[in-house]
DRENTIDREN-749860 format. One record per atom (N, C-alpha, C): residue in one letter; x, y, z. Coordinates in steps of 0.2 Angstrom, whole numbers, plus 2048, in hexadecimal, padded with zeros to 3 digits. Layout:
! DRENTIDREN-749860
aXYZ;...
! end
This chain:
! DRENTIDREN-749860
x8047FA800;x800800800;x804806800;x80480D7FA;x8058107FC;x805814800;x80B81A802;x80981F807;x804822808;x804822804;x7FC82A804;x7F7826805;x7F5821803;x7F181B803;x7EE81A809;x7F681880C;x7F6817812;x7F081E818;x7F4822815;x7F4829819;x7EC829819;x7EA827813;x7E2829813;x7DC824817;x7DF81C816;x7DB81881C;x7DC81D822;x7E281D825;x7E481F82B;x7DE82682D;x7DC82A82B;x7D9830829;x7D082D82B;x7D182A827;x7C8827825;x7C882682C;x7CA820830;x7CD81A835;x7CC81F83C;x7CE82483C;x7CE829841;x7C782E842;x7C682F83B;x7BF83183C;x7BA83083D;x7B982983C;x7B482483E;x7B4822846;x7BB821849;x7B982084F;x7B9827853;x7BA82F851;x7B7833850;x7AF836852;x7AB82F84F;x7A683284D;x7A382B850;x7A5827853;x7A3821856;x7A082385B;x7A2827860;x7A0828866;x79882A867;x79882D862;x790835860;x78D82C85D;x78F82A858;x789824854;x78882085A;x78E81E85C;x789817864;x78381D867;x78682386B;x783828870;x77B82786C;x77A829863;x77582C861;x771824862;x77381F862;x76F818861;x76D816868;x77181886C;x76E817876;x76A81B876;x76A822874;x765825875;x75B823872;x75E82086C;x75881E869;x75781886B;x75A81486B;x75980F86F;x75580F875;x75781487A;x75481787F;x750819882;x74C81E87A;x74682087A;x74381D876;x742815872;x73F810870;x73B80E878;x74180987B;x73E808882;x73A80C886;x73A811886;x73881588A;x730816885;x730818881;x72981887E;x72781087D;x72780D87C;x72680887D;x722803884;x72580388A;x723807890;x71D80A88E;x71D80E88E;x71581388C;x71080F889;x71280C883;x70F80B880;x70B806882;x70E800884;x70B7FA887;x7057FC888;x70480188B;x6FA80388E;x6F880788A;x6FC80E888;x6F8811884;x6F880E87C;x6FC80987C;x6FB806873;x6F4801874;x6F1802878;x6E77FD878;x6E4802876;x6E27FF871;x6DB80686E;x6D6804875;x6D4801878;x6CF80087D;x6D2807883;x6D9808883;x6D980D888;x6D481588B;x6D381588E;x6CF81B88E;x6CE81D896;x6C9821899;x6C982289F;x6C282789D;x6BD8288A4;x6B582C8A1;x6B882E8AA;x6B78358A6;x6BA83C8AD;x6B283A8B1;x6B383C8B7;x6AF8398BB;x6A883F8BC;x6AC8468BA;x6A884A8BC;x6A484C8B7;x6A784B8AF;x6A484E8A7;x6A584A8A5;x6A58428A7;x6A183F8A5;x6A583D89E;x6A883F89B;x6AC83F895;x6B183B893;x6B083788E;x6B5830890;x6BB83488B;x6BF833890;x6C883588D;x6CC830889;x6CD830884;x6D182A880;x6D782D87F;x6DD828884;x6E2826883;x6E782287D;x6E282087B;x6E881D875;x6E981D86E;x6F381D871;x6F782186B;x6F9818865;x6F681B860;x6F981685B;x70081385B;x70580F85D;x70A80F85B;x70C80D853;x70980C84E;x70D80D848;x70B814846;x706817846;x70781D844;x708825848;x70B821851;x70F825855;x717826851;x71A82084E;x72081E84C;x72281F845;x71D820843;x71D82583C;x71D82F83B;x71982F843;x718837842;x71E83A842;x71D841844;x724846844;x72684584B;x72284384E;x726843856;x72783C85A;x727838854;x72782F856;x72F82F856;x734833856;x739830859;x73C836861;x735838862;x73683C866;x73283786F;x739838874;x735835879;x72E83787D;x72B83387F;x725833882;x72483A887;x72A83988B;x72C83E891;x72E84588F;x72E846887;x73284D886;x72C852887;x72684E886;x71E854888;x71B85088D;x71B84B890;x71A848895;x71D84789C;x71D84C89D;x72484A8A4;x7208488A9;x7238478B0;x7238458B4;x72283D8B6;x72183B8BB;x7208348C0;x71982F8BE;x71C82C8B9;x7178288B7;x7168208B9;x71981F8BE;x71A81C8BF;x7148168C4;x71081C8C8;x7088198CA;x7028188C5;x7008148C7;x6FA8138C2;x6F38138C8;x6EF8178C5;x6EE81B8BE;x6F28218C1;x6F48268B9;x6F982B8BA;x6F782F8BD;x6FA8358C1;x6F683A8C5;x6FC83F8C1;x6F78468C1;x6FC84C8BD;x70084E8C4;x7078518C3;x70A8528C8;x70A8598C7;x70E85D8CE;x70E8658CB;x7118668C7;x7188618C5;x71F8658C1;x71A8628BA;x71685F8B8;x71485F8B3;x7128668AF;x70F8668A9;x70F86B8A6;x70C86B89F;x70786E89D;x70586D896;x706872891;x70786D88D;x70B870886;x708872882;x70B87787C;x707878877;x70E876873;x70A87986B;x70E878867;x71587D866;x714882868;x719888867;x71E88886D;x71E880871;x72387F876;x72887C872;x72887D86D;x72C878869;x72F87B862;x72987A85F;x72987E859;x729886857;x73088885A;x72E890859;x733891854;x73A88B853;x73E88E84D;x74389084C;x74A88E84C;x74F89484D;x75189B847;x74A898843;x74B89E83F;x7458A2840;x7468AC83E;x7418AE83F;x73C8AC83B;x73C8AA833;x7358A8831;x72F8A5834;x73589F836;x73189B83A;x72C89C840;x7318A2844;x72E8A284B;x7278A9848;x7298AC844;x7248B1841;x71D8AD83E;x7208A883B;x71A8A483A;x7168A283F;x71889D844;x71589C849;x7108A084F;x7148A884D;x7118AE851;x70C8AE84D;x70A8AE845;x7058AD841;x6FE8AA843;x7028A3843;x6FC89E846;x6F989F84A;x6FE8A0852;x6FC8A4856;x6F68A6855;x6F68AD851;x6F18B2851;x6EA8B1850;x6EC8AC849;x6E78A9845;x6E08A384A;x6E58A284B;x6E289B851;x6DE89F857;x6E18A7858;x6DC8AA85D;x6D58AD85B;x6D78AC856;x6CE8AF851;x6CA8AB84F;x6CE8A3850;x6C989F84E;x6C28A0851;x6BC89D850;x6B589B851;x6B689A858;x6BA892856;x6BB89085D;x6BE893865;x6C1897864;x6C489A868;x6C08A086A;x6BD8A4864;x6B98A9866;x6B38A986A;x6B18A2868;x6AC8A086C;x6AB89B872;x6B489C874;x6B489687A;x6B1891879;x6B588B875;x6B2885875;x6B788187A;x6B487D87E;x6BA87B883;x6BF876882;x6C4878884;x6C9871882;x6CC87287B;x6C8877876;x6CD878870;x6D287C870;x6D887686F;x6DE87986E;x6E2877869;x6E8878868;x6EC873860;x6EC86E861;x6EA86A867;x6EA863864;x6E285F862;x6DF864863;x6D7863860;x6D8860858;x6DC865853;x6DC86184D;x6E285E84B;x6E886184D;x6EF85C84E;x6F1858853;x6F0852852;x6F184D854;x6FC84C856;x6FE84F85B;x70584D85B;x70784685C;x70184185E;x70483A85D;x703838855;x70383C852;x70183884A;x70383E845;x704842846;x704847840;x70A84883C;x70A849836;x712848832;x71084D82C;x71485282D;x715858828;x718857820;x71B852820;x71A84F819;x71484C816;x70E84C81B;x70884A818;x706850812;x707856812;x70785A80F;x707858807;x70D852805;x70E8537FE;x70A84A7FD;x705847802;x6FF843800;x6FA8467F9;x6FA8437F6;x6F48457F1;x6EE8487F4;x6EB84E7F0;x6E78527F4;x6E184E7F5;x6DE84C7F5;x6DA8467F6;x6DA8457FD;x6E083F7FF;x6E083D805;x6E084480A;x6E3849809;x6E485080E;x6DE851810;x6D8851808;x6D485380B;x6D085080F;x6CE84980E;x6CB843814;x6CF84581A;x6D684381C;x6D7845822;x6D584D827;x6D6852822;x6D6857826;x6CC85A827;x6C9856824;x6C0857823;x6C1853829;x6C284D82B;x6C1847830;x6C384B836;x6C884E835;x6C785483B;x6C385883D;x6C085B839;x6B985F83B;x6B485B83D;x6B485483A;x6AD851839;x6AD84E841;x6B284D843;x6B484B84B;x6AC85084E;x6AE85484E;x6A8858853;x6A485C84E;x6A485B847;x69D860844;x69B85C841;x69A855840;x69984F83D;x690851838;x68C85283F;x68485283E;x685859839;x68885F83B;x688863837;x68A865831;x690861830;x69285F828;x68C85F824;x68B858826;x687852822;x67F855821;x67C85B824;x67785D822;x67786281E;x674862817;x673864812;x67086C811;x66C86A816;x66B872818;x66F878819;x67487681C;x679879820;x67E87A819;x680879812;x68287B80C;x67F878807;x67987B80A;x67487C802;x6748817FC;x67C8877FF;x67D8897F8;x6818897F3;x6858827F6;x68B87F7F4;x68787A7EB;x68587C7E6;x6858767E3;x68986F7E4;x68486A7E4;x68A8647E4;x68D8647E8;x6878667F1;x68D8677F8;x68F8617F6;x68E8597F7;x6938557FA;x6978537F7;x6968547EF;x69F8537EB;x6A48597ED;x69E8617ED;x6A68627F2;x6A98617F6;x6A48607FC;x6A885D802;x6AC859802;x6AC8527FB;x6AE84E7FB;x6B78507F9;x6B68557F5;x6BA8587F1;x6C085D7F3;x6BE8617F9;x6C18677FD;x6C1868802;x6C686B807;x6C586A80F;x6BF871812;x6BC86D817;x6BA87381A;x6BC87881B;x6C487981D;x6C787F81C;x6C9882816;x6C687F80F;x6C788480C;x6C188D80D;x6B988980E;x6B688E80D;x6B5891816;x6B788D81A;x6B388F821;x6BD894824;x6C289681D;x6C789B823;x6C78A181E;x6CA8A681F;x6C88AC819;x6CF8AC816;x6CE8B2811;x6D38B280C;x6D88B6811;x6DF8B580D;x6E28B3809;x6E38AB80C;x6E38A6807;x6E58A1806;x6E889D80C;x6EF8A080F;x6F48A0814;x6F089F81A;x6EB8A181D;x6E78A2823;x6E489B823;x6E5898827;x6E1891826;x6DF89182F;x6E0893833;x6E289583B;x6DB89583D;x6DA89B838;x6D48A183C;x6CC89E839;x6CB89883A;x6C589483B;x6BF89883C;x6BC89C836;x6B68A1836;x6AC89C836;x6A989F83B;x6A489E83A;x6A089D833;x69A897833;x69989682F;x69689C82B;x6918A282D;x6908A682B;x6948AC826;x69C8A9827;x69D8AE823;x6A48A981F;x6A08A381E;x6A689F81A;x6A48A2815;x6AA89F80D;x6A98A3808;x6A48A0803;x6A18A3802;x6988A37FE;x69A8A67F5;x6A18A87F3;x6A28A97EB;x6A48A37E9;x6A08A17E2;x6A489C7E0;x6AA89D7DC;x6AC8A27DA;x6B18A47D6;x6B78A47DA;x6B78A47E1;x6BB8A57E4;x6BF89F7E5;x6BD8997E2;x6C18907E0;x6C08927D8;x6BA8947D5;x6BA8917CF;x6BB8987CB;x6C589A7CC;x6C889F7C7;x6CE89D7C7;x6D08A07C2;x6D989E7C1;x6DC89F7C7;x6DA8A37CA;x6DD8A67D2;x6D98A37D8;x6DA89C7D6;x6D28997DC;x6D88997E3;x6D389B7E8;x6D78997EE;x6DB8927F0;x6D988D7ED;x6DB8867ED;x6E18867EC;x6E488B7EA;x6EC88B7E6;x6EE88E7EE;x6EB88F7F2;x6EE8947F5;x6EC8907FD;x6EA88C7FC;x6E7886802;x6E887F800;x6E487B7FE;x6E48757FF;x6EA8737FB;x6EA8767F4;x6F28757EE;x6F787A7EF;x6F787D7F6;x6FB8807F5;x70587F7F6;x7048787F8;x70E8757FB;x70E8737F4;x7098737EE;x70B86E7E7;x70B8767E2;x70987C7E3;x70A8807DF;x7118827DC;x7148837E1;x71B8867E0;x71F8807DB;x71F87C7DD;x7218767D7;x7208767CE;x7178747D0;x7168757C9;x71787C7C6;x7178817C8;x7188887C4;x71F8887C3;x7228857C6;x72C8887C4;x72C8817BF;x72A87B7C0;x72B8757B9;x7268767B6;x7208797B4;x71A8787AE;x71A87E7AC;x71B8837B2;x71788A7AF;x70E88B7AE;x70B8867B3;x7078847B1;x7028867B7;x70088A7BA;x6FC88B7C3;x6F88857C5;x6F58857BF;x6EF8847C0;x6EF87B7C0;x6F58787BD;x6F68727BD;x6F686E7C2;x6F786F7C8;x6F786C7CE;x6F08697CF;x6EC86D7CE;x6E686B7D1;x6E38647CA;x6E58657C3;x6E385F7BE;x6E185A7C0;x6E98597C2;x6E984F7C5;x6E184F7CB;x6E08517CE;x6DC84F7D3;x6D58507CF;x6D38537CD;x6CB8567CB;x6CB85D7C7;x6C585D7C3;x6C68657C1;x6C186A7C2;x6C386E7C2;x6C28747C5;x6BE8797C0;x6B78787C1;x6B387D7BA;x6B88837B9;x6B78887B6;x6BD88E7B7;x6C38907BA;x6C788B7BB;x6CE88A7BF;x6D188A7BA;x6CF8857B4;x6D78857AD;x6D68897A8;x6D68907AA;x6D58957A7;x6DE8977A3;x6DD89979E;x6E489B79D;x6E38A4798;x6E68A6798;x6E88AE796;x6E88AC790;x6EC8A778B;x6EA8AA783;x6E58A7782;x6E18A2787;x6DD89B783;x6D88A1783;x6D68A6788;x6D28AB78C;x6D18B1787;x6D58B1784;x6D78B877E;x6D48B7778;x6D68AF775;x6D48AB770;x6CB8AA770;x6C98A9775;x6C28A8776;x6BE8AD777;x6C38B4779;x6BF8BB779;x6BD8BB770;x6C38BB76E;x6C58C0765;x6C08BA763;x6C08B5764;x6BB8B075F;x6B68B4761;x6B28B3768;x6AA8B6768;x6AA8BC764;x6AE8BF766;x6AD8C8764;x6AF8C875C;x6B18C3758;x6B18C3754;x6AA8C1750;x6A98BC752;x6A08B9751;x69B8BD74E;x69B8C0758;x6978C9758;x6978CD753;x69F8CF751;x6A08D474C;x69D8D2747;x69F8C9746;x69D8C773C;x6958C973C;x6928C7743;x68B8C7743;x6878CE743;x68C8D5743;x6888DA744;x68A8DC73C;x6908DC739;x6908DD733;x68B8DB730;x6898D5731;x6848D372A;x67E8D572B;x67E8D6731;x6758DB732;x6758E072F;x67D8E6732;x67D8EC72D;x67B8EB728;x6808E6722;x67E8E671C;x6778E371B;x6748E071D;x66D8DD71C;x6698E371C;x66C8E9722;x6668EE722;x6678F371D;x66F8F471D;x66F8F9715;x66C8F870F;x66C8F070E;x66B8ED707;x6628EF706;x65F8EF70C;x6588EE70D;x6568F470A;x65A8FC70F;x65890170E;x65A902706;x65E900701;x6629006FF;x65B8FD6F7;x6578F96F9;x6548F66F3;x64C8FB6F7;x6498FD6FD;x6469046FC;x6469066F7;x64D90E6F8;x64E9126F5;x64D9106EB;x64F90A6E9;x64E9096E2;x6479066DF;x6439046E5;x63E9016E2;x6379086E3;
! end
């Protein structure tokens, strides 16, 4: 073996044991916290878990799926990082040092977008229905599920996003949905429902606002307001798929094709321009030949 050859095992050989310390270290830890949720889980992985509060009468369900706790964003995160204290009696009792979490105990961001966004949410979530009207108990974890949710669901075919994110509502507005009376000015309420989430029409514009969960009375009642080249759909439900299609097709309005289409959504400028000069063309040819018809009229008058 040459020298240099040599020199460069040697090199590689050093860096690995290097980096051996940190690779065991990261593997005990995970390890660690397999065990430890696991632990947990023994009880609360029984859908039968649950508990009915004695006072409201209200049965509390405890049980966290473990395959798609271990799929979520936070299945590699231990039980105890939002769970602390002495669980070691059964049944568990809340201790003082416990503590209830929200989402922005976590999620604030090292970068200011992020943390700005979240002051966003924030806001928007304080306008909600819900909140304006005290509904008790709702909080972020009303429709975000932290044992199951995964922010790559995002790039699911709009389809499933929408079944999951409707199944949300339908949790407590179930009777409500499903009465016909209640969007009877929707043509074809149940293919749209089928088709759209309830937050496209029940948050206001701009598109970005999905927080601010507005009463039914002033959800949006335009139908031009999905069915234009500038439908709000681009701007909610297809919104993580826009940016994509537009930088490879150049095409906005693409995104939504694959799934269903959208009366007046695949609008395009010359197809739009094309279709004006045709009509106004027609018209023209069709007043011209009146003119002439009426001159020729006047015209065999005057000689007879």
């Amino acid at each position: 073996m040459k020298e240099y050859d040599f020199q460069i095992v040697v090199s590689i050989a050093l860096t690995l044991l290097t980096l051996l310390p940190g690779i065991l270290k990261a593997d005990t830890g995970s390890a660690s916290i397999i065990v430890e949720n696991a632990r947990c889980l023994r009880c609360h992985g029984m859908p039968t878990l649950g508990y009915r509060h004695p006072v409201s009468g209200k049965l509390l369900d405890f049980y966290v799926d473990p395959k798609k706790f271990a799929l979520s964003d936070h299945g590699q995160q231990s039980c105890g990082t939002c769970h602390p204290g002495n669980f070691t009696v059964l049944p568990h009792r809340l201790e003082k040092t416990a503590r209830y979490h929200t989402c922005g105990d976590c999620h604030t961001g090292e970068k200011l977008s992020q943390r700005m966004r979240l002051v966003g949410i924030t806001a928007q979530f304080q306008k909600s229905v819900h909140i304006q009207r005290g509904v008790a108990g709702f909080d972020c974890f009303s429709c975000h599920n932290p044992h199951e949710n995964r922010l790559e669901d995002v790039a699911k075919p709009e389809m499933d996003v929408v079944q999951r994110d409707n199944d949300l509502c339908l949790k407590c507005h179930q009777e409500v949905v499903m009465t016909e009376e209640r969007h009877r000015i929707i043509p074809q309420a149940a293919m749209h429902l089928h088709a759209v989430r309830c937050l496209e029409c029940h948050t206001p514009r701009p598109g970005s606002v999905i927080h601010a969960i507005e009463p039914a009375h002033r959800a949006e009642q335009d139908c031009v307001a999905c069915h234009s080249r500038d439908s709000i759909l681009l701007t909610k439900l297809y919104k993580y798929r826009l940016y994509e299609s537009e930088r490879h097709a150049g095409f906005v309005n693409g995104v939504v094709l694959g799934d269903y289409y959208v009366i007046g959504m695949t609008r395009h400028p010359l197809l739009d321009l094309l279709g004006i000069l045709g009509i106004g063309g027609a018209l023209l040819g069709v007043f011209i030949h009146g003119v002439g018809r009426y001159l020729a009229f006047r015209k065999r008058l005057r000689t007879s």
